[in-house]
N, C-alpha and C positions, 0 to 999 in steps of 0.2 A: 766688443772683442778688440783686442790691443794688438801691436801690431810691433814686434822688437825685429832691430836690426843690429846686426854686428858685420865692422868688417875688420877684414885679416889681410897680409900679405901674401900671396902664392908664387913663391919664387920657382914653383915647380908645376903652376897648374891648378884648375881642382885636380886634385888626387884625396884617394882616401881616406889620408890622416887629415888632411885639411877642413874635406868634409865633418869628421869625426868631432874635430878642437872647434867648428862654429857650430854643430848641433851643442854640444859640453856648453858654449859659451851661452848657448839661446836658452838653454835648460836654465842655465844658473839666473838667468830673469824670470821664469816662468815658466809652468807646461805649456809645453809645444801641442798647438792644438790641430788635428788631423795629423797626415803624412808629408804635405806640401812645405817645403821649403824652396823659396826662390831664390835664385842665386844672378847676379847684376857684377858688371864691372864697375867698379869704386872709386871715385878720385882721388888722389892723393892727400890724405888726412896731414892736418896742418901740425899735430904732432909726432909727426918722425922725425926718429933721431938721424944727424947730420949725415951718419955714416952707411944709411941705406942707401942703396944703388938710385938712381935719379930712374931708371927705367924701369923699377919693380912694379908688379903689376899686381892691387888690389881686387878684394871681391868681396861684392856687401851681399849678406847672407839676412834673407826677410823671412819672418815666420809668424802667424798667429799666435799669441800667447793668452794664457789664463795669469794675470802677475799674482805671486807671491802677496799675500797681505799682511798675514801674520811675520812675526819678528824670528829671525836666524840665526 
């Protein structure tokens, strides 16, 4: 069982769409396998652009996956 992480910027929180745009994001690696999605606060990924706020606050979204093997 494999294990994807994604993280995002939440400049407003989790809220809904945020939730929504990291399952979309976990999908596109793989079935998400069960219901559990764990949700972590993230440190500052070394590729943000210049222009994001210094105090934006990340959030790494973990889930079990099935990856994808065939070609897309």
């Amino acid at each position: 069982m494999a294990q994807a992480k994604v993280v995002l910027p939440a400049p407003n929180g989790l809220d809904e769409d945020l939730m929504g745009l990291a399952i979309h994001k976990l999908n596109e690696l793989g079935t998400i396998e069960g219901s559990e999605i764990g949700v972590y606060t993230a440190e500052r990924p070394e590729s943000v652009p210049d222009d994001c706020p210094q105090d934006m606050v990340f959030l790494e979204f973990r889930a079990n996956v099935i990856p994808y093997l065939g070609r897309r």
